[in-house]
C-alpha positions as CSV (number, residue, x, y, z in Angstrom):
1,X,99.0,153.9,88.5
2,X,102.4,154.9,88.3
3,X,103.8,157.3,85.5
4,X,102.3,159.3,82.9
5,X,104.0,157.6,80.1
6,X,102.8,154.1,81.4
7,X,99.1,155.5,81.6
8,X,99.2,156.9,78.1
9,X,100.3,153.7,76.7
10,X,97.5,151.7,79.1
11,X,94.7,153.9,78.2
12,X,96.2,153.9,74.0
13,X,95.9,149.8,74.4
14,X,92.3,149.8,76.1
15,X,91.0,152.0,73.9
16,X,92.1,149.7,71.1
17,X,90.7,147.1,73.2
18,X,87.8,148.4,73.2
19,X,87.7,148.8,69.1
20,X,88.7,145.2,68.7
21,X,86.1,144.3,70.8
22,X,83.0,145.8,69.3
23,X,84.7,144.8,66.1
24,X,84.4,141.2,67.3
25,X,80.7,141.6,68.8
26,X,79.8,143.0,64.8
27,X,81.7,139.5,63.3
28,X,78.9,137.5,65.4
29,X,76.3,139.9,64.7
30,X,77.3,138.7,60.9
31,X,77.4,135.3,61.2
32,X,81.3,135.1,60.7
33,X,82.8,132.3,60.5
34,X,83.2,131.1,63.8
35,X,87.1,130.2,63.9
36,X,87.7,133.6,62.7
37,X,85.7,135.1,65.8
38,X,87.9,132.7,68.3
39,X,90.9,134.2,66.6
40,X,90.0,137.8,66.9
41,X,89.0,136.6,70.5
42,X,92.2,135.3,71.2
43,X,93.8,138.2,70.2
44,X,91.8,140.2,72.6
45,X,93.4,138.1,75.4
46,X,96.6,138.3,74.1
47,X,96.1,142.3,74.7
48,X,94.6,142.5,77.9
49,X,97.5,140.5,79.0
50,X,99.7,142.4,77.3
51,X,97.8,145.5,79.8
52,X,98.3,143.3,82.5
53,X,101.9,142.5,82.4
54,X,102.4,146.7,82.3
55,X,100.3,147.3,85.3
56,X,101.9,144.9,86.7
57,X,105.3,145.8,86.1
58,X,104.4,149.6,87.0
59,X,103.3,148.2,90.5
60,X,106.2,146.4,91.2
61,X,108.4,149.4,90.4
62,X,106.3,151.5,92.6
63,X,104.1,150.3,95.2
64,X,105.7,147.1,96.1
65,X,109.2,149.1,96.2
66,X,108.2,151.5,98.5
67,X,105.8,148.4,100.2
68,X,109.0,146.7,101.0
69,X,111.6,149.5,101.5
70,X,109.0,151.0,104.4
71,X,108.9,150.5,107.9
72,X,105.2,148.9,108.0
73,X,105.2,145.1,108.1
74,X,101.6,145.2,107.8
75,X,102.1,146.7,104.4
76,X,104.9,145.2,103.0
77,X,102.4,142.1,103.7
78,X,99.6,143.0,102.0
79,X,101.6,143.8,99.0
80,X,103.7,140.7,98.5
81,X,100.0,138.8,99.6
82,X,98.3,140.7,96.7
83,X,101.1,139.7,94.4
84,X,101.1,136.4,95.0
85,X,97.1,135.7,95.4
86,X,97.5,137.5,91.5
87,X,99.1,134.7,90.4
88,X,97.2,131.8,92.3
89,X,93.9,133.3,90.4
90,X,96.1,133.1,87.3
91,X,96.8,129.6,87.3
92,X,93.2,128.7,88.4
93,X,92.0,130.1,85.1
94,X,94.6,127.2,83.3
């Protein structure tokens, strides 16, 4: 992980993940209705995403820049191969 501000804001959103979660699991426990459970679901996803697209973003700006401004090719390989296989599992989940 790259800055401290970035972690705080990651760890604030997982541990509301977290919440929303157990929240959910307690909305089946009760026999809630069900399209109010795939909501709340859905607005899990939406979160992790959300956690996602900052991690990612924090990478890029770190690792991959200083992947791709080094000297190692073997490096600067694996980086931009981990970037992209991110996306190919991506799209698999569509």
């Amino acid at each position: 992980m790259g800055d401290s501000k970035n972690k705080k804001e990651i760890g604030n959103r997982m541990n509301y993940l977290v919440g929303h979660l157990k929240a959910n699991s307690k909305m089946i426990e009760e026999n809630r209705y069900c399209i109010d459970i795939i909501r709340q679901n859905q607005a899990v996803i939406a979160a992790i995403k959300k956690v996602n697209e900052i991690i990612l973003e924090d990478h890029l700006n770190s690792c991959v820049i200083t992947a791709v401004r080094g000297k190692n090719a073997k490096t600067r390989e694996k980086v931009l191969r981990e970037i992209v296989q991110i996306f190919k599992e991506e799209d698999n989940e569509k």
